[in-house]
Backbone of each chain as nested JSON, in Angstrom:
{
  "chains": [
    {"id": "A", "residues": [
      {"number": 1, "name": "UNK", "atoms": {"N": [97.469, -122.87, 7.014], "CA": [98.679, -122.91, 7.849], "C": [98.732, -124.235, 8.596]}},
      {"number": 2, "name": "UNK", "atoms": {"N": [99.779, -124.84, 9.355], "CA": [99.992, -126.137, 9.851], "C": [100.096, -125.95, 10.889]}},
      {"number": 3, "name": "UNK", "atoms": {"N": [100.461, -124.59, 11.039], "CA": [100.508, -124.802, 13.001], "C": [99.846, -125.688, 13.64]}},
      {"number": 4, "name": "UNK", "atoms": {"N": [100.039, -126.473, 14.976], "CA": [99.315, -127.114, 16.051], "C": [98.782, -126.461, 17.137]}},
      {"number": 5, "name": "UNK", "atoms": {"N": [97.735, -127.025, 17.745], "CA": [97.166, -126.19, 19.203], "C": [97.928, -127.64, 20.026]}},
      {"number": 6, "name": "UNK", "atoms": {"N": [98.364, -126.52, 21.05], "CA": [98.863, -128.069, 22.429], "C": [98.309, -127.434, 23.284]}},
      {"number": 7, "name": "UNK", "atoms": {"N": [97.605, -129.006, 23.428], "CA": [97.033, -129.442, 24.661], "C": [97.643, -130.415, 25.925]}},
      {"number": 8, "name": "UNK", "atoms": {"N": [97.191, -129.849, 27.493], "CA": [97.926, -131.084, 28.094], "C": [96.743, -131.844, 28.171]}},
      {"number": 9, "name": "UNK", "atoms": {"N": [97.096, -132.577, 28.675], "CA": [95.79, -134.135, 29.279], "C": [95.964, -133.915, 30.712]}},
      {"number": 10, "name": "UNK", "atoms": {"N": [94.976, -133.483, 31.098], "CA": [94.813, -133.961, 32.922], "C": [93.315, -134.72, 33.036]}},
      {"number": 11, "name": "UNK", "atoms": {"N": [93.589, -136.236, 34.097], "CA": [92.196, -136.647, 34.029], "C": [91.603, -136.553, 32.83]}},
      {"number": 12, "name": "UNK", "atoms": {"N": [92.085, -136.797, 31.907], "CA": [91.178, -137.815, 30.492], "C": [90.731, -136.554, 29.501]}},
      {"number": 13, "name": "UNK", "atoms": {"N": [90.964, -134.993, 30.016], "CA": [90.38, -133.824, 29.28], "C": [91.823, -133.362, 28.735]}},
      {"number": 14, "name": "UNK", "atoms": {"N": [91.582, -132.662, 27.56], "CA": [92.529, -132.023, 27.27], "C": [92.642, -130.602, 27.034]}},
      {"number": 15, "name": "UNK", "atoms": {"N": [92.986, -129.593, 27.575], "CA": [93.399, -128.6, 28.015], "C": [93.958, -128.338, 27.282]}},
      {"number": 16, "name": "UNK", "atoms": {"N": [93.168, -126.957, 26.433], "CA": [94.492, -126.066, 25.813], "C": [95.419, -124.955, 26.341]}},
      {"number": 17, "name": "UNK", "atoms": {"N": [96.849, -124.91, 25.956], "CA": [98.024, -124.127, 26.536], "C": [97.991, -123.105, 25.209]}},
      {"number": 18, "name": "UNK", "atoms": {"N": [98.214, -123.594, 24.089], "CA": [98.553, -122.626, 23.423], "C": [97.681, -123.167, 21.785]}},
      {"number": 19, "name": "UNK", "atoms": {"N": [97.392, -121.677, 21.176], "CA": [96.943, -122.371, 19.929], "C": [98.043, -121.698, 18.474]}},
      {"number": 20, "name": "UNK", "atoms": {"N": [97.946, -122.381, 17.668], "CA": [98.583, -121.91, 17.025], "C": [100.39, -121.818, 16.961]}},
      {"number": 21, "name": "UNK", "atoms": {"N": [100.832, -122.722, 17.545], "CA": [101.862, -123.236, 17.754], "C": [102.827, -123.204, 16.415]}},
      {"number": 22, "name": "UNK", "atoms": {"N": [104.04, -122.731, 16.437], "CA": [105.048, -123.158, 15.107], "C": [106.294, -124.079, 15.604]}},
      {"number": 23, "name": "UNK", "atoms": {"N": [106.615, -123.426, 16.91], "CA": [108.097, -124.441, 16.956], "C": [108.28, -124.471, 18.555]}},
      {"number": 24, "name": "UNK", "atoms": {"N": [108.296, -125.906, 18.207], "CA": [108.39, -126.682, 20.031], "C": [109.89, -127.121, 19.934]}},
      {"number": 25, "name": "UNK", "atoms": {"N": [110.165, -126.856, 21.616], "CA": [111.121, -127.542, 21.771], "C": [111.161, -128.612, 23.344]}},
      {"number": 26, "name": "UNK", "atoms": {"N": [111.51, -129.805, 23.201], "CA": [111.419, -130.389, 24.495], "C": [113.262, -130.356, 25.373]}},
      {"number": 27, "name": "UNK", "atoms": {"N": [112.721, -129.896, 26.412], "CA": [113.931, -129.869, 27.213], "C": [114.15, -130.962, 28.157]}},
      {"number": 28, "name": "UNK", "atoms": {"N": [114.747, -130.694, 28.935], "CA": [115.299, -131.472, 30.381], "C": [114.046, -131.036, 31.438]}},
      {"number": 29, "name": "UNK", "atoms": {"N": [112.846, -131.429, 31.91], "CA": [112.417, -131.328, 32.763], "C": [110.837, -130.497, 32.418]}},
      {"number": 30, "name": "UNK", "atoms": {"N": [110.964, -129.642, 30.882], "CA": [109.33, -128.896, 30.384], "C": [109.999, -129.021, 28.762]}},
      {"number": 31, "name": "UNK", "atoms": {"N": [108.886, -128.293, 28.577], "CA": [108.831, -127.892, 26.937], "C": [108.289, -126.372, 26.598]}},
      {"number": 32, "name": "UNK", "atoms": {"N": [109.337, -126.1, 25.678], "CA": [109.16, -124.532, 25.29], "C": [108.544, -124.339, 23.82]}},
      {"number": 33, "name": "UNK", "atoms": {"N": [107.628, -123.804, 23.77], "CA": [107.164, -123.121, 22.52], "C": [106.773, -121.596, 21.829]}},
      {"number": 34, "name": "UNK", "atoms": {"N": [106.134, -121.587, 20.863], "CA": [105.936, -120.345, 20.468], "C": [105.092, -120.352, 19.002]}},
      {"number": 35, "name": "UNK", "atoms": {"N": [103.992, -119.466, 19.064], "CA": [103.035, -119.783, 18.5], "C": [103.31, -118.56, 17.209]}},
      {"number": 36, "name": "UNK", "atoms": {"N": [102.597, -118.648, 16.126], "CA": [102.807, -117.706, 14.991], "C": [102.499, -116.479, 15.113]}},
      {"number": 37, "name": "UNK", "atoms": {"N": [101.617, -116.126, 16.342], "CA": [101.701, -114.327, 16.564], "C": [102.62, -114.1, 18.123]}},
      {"number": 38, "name": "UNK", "atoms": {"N": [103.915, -115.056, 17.609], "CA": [104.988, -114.777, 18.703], "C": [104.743, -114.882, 20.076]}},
      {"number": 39, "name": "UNK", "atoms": {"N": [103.987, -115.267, 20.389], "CA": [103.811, -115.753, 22.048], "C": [104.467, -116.991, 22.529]}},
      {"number": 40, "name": "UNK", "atoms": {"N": [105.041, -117.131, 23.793], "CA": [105.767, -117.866, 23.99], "C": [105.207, -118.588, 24.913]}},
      {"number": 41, "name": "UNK", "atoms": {"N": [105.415, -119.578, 25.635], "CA": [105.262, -120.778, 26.744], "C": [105.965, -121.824, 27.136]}},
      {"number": 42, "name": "UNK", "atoms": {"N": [106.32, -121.952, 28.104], "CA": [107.783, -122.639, 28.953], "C": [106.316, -123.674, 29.972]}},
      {"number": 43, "name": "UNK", "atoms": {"N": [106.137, -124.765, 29.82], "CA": [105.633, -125.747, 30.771], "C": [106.205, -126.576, 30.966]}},
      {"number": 44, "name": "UNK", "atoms": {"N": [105.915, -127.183, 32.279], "CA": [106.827, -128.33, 33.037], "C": [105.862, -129.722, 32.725]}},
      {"number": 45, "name": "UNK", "atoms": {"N": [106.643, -130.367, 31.233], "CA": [105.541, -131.12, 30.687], "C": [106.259, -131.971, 29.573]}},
      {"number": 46, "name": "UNK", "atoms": {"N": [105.928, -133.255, 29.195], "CA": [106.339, -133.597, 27.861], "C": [105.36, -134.005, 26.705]}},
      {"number": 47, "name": "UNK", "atoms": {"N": [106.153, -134.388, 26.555], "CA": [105.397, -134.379, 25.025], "C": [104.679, -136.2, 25.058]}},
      {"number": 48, "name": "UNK", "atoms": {"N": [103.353, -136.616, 24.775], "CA": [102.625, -137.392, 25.067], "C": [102.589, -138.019, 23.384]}},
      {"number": 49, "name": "UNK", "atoms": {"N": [101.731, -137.419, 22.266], "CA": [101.711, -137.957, 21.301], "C": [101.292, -136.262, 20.268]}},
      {"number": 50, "name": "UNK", "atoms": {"N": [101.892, -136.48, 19.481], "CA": [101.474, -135.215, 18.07], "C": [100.941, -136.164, 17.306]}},
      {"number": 51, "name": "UNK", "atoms": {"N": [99.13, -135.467, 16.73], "CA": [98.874, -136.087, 15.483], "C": [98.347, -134.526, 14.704]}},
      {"number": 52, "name": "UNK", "atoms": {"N": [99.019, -134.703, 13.93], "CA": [99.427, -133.383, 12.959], "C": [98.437, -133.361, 12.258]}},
      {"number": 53, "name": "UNK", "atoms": {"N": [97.842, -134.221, 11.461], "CA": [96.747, -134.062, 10.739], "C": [95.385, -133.369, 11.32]}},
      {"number": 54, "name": "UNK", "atoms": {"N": [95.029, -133.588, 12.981], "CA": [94.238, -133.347, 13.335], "C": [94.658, -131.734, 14.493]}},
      {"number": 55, "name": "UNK", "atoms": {"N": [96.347, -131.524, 13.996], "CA": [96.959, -130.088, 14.607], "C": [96.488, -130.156, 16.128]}},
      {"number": 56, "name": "UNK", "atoms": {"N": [97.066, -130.984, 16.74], "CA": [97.132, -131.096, 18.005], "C": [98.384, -132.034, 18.332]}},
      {"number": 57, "name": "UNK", "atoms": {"N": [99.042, -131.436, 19.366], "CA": [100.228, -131.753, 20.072], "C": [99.72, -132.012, 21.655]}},
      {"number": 58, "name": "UNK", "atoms": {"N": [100.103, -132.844, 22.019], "CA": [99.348, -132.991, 23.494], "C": [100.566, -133.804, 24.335]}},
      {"number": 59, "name": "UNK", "atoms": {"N": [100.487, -133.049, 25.343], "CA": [101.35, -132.809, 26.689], "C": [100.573, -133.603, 27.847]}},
      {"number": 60, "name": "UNK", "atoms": {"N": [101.492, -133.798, 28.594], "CA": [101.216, -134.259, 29.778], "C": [102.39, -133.464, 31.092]}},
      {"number": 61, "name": "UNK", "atoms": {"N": [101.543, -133.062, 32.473], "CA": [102.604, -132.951, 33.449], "C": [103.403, -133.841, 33.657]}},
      {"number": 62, "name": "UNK", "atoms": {"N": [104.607, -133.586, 34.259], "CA": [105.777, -133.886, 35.179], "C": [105.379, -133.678, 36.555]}}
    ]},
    {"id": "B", "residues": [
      {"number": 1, "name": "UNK", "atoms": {"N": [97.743, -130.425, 3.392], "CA": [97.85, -131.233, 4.662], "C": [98.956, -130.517, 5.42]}},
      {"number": 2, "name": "UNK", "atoms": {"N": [98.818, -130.83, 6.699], "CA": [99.023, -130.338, 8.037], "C": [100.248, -131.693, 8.339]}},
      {"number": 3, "name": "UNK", "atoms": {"N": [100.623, -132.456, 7.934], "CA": [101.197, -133.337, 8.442], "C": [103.241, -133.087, 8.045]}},
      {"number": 4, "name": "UNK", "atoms": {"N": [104.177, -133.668, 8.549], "CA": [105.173, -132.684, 8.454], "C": [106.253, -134.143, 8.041]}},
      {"number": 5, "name": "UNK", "atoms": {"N": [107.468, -134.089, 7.735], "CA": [108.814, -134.823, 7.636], "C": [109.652, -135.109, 9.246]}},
      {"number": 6, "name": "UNK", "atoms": {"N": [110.103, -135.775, 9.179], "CA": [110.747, -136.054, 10.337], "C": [112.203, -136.34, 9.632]}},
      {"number": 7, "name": "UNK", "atoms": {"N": [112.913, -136.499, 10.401], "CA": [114.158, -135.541, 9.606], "C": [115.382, -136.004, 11.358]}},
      {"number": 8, "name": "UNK", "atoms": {"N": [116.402, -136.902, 11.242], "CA": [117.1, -137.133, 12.085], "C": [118.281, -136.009, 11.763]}},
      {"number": 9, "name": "UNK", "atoms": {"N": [119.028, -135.437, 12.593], "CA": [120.188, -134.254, 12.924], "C": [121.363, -135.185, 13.025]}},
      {"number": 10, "name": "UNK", "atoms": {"N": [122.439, -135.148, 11.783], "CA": [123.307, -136.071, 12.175], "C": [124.75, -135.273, 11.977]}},
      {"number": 11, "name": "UNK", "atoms": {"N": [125.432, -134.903, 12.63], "CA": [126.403, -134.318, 12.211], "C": [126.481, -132.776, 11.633]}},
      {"number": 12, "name": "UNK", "atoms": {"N": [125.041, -132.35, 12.05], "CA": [124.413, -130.801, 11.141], "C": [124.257, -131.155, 9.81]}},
      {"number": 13, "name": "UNK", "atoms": {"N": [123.682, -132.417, 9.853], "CA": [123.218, -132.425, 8.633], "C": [121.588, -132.926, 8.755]}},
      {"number": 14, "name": "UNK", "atoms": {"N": [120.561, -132.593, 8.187], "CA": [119.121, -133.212, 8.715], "C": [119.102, -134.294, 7.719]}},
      {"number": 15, "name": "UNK", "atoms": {"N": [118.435, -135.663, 8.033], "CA": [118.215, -136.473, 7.054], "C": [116.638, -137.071, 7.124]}},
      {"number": 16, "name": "UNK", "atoms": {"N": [116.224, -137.296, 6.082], "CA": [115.068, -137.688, 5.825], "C": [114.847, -139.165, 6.652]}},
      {"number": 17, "name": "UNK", "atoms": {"N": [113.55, -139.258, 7.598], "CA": [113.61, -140.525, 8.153], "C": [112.07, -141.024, 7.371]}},
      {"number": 18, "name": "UNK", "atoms": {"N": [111.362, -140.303, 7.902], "CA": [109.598, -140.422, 6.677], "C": [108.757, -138.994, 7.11]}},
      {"number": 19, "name": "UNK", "atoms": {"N": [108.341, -139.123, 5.292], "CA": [107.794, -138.265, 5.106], "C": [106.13, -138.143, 5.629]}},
      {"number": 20, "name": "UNK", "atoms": {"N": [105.693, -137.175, 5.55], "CA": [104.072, -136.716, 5.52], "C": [103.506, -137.219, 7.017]}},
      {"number": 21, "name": "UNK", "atoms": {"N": [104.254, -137.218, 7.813], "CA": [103.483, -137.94, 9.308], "C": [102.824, -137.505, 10.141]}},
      {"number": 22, "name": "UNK", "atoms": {"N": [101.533, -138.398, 10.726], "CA": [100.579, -138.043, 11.181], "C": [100.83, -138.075, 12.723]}},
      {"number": 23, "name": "UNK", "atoms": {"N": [101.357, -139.073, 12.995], "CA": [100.852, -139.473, 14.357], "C": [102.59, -139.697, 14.943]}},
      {"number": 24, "name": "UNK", "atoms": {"N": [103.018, -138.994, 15.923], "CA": [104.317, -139.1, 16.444], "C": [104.126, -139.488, 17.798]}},
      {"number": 25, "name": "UNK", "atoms": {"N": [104.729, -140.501, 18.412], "CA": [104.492, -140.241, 19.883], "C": [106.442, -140.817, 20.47]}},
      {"number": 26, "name": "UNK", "atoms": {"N": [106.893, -139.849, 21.229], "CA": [108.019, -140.254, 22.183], "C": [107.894, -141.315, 23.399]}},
      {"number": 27, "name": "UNK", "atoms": {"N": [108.408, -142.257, 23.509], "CA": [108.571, -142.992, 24.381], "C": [109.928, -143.44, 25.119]}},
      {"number": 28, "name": "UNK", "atoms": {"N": [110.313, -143.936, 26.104], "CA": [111.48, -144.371, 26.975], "C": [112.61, -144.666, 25.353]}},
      {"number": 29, "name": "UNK", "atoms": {"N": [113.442, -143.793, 25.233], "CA": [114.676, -144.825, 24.661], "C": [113.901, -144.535, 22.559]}},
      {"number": 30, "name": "UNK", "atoms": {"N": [112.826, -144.069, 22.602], "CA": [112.661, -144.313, 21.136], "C": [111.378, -143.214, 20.252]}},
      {"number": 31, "name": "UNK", "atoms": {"N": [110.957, -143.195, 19.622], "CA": [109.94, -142.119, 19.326], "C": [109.387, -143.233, 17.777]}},
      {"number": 32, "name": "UNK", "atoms": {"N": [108.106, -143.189, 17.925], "CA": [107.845, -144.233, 16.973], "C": [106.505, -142.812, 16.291]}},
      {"number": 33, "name": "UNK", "atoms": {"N": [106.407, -143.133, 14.855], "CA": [105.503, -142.576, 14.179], "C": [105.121, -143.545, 13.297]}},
      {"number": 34, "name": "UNK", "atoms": {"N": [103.877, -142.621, 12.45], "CA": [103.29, -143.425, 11.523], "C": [102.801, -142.084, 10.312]}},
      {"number": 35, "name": "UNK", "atoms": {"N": [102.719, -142.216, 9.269], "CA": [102.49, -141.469, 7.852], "C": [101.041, -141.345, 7.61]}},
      {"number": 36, "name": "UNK", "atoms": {"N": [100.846, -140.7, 6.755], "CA": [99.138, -140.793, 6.197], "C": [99.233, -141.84, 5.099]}},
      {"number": 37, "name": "UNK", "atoms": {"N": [100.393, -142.523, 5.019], "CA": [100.302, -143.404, 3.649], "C": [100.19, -144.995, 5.124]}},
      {"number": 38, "name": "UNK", "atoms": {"N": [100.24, -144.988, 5.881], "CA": [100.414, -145.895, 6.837], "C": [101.552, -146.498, 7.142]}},
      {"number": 39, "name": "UNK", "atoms": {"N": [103.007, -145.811, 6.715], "CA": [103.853, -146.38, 6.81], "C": [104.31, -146.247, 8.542]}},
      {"number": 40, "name": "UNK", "atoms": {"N": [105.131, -146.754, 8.884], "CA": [105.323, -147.129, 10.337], "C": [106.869, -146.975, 10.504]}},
      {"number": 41, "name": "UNK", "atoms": {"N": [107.247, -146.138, 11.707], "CA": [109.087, -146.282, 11.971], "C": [109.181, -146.224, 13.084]}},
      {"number": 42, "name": "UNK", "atoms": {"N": [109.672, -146.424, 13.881], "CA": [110.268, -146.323, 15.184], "C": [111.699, -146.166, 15.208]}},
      {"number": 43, "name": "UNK", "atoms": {"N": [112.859, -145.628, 15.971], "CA": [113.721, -145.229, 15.793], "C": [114.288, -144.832, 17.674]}},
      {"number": 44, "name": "UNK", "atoms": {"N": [115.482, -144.872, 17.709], "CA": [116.303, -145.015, 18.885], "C": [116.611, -143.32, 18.796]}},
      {"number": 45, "name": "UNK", "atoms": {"N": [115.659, -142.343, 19.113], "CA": [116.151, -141.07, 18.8], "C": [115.266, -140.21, 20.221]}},
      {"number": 46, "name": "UNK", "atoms": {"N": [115.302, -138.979, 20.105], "CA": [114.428, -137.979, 21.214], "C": [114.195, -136.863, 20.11]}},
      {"number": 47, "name": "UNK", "atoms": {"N": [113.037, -136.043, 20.415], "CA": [112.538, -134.987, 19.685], "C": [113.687, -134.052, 20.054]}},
      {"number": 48, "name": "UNK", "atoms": {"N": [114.166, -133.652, 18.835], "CA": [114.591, -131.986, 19.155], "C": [114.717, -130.926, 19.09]}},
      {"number": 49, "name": "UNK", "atoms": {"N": [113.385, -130.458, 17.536], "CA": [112.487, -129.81, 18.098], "C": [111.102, -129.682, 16.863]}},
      {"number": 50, "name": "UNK", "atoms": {"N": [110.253, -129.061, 16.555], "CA": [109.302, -129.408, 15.79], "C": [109.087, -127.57, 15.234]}},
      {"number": 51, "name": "UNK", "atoms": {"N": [109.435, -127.51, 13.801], "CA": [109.082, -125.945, 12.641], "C": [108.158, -126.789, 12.414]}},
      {"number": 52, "name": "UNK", "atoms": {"N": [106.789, -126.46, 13.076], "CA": [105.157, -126.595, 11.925], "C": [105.229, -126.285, 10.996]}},
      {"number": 53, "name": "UNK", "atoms": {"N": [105.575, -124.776, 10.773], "CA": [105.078, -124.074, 9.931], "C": [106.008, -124.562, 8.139]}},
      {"number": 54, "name": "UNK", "atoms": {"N": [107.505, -124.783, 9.176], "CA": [108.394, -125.661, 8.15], "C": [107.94, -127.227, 7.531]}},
      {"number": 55, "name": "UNK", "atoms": {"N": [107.055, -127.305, 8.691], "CA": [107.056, -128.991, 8.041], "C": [108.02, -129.876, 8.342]}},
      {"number": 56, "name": "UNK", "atoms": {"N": [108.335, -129.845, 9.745], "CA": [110.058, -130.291, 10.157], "C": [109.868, -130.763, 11.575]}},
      {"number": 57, "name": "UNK", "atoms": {"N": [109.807, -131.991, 11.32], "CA": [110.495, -132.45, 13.234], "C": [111.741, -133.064, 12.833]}},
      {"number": 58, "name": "UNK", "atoms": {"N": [112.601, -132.737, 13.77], "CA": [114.002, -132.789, 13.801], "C": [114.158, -134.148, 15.136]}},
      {"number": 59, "name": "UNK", "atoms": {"N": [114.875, -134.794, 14.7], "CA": [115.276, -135.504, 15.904], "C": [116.518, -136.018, 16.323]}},
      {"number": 60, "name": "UNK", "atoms": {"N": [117.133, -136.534, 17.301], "CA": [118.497, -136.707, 17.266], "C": [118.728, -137.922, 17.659]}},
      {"number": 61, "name": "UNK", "atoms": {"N": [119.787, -139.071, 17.417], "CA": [120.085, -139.811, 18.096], "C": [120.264, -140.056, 19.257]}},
      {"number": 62, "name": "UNK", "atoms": {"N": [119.825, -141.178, 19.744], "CA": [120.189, -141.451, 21.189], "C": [121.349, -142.11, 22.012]}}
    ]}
  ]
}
Protein backbone atom coordinates (compact mmCIF):
# COMPACT_ATOMS: atom_id res chain seq x y z
CA UNK A 1 0.00 0.00 0.00
CA UNK A 2 1.33 3.76 -0.47
CA UNK A 3 -0.21 5.35 2.20
CA UNK A 4 2.09 7.97 4.18
CA UNK A 5 2.67 8.37 8.04
CA UNK A 6 2.67 12.39 8.86
CA UNK A 7 4.77 13.63 10.93
CA UNK A 8 5.13 17.23 12.41
CA UNK A 9 8.73 18.56 13.15
CA UNK A 10 9.02 20.31 16.48
CA UNK A 11 12.69 21.13 17.56
CA UNK A 12 14.47 18.95 14.92
CA UNK A 13 12.18 15.55 16.04
CA UNK A 14 9.54 14.38 14.15
CA UNK A 15 6.40 13.44 15.66
CA UNK A 16 3.96 11.19 14.47
CA UNK A 17 0.09 12.45 14.00
CA UNK A 18 -1.16 9.88 11.99
CA UNK A 19 -0.02 6.63 10.26
CA UNK A 20 -1.28 5.35 7.41
CA UNK A 21 -2.59 8.28 5.75
CA UNK A 22 -4.64 8.19 2.16
CA UNK A 23 -5.90 11.70 1.48
CA UNK A 24 -4.67 15.08 2.75
CA UNK A 25 -6.02 18.12 2.33
CA UNK A 26 -4.33 21.61 3.08
CA UNK A 27 -6.60 24.41 4.07
CA UNK A 28 -6.58 28.07 5.13
CA UNK A 29 -4.88 28.02 8.46
CA UNK A 30 -4.39 23.51 9.22
CA UNK A 31 -4.55 20.46 7.27
CA UNK A 32 -7.12 17.72 7.22
CA UNK A 33 -6.60 14.09 6.71
CA UNK A 34 -7.65 10.59 6.91
CA UNK A 35 -5.96 7.48 7.13
CA UNK A 36 -7.08 3.94 5.43
CA UNK A 37 -8.90 2.52 8.56
CA UNK A 38 -10.95 5.88 8.32
CA UNK A 39 -9.66 7.97 11.06
CA UNK A 40 -9.58 11.42 10.68
CA UNK A 41 -7.30 14.55 11.84
CA UNK A 42 -7.80 18.33 11.47
CA UNK A 43 -4.19 20.09 12.68
CA UNK A 44 -3.27 23.61 12.74
CA UNK A 45 -0.21 22.94 10.47
CA UNK A 46 1.24 22.89 6.92
CA UNK A 47 2.65 20.99 4.93
CA UNK A 48 6.73 21.21 5.15
CA UNK A 49 8.01 18.60 2.53
CA UNK A 50 6.39 14.87 1.32
CA UNK A 51 8.97 12.30 0.33
CA UNK A 52 6.79 9.47 -0.77
CA UNK A 53 9.26 6.99 -1.36
CA UNK A 54 10.27 6.97 2.18
CA UNK A 55 5.96 7.43 3.08
CA UNK A 56 6.35 10.28 5.16
CA UNK A 57 4.58 13.61 4.88
CA UNK A 58 5.85 16.05 7.42
CA UNK A 59 4.15 19.07 8.89
CA UNK A 60 5.09 21.80 10.71
CA UNK A 61 2.95 24.20 13.32
CA UNK A 62 1.35 27.50 12.63
CA UNK B 1 6.85 2.08 -5.38
CA UNK B 2 5.17 4.39 -3.06
CA UNK B 3 5.85 7.45 -5.08
CA UNK B 4 2.66 9.18 -6.83
CA UNK B 5 1.80 11.74 -10.17
CA UNK B 6 1.20 15.19 -9.61
CA UNK B 7 -1.45 16.23 -11.70
CA UNK B 8 -2.46 20.26 -11.96
CA UNK B 9 -6.71 20.84 -11.73
CA UNK B 10 -7.46 23.00 -14.63
CA UNK B 11 -10.85 23.68 -15.47
CA UNK B 12 -11.99 20.01 -13.83
CA UNK B 13 -9.83 18.65 -15.78
CA UNK B 14 -6.47 16.98 -13.95
CA UNK B 15 -3.36 17.22 -16.08
CA UNK B 16 -0.25 15.43 -15.90
CA UNK B 17 2.66 17.74 -14.55
CA UNK B 18 5.41 14.62 -13.58
CA UNK B 19 5.17 11.46 -12.97
CA UNK B 20 6.55 8.92 -10.13
CA UNK B 21 7.59 11.74 -7.46
CA UNK B 22 9.52 11.49 -4.60
CA UNK B 23 10.16 14.48 -2.91
CA UNK B 24 7.39 17.45 -2.95
CA UNK B 25 7.88 20.40 -0.89
CA UNK B 26 5.33 23.75 -0.95
CA UNK B 27 6.81 26.97 -0.68
CA UNK B 28 5.66 30.95 -0.76
CA UNK B 29 3.97 31.37 -4.32
CA UNK B 30 5.20 27.75 -5.76
CA UNK B 31 5.57 23.93 -4.85
CA UNK B 32 8.70 22.47 -6.43
CA UNK B 33 9.27 18.51 -6.68
CA UNK B 34 11.58 16.09 -7.91
CA UNK B 35 10.94 12.22 -9.49
CA UNK B 36 12.84 9.01 -8.76
CA UNK B 37 14.12 9.40 -12.35
CA UNK B 38 15.65 12.90 -11.00
CA UNK B 39 13.66 14.96 -12.97
CA UNK B 40 12.97 18.43 -11.35
CA UNK B 41 9.68 21.00 -11.69
CA UNK B 42 8.69 23.73 -9.87
CA UNK B 43 5.50 25.34 -10.73
CA UNK B 44 3.38 28.59 -9.61
CA UNK B 45 0.61 26.28 -7.99
CA UNK B 46 -0.63 25.24 -4.03
CA UNK B 47 -1.42 21.61 -3.01
CA UNK B 48 -4.97 20.69 -3.23
CA UNK B 49 -5.05 17.70 -2.08
CA UNK B 50 -3.03 14.31 -2.04
CA UNK B 51 -5.19 10.25 -2.90
CA UNK B 52 -2.00 8.08 -1.71
CA UNK B 53 -3.65 5.35 -2.16
CA UNK B 54 -4.63 6.82 -5.84
CA UNK B 55 -1.28 7.87 -6.60
CA UNK B 56 -2.52 11.54 -7.05
CA UNK B 57 -1.45 14.95 -5.82
CA UNK B 58 -3.63 17.35 -7.32
CA UNK B 59 -2.66 20.88 -7.48
CA UNK B 60 -4.06 24.12 -8.58
CA UNK B 61 -2.94 27.20 -10.02
CA UNK B 62 -2.02 30.16 -8.39
Amino acid sequence: MCEANVYIRRDGQDQLILESVDKLVPEPGQVSMINIFGQQKTIKARILELALVDHKIILEDL
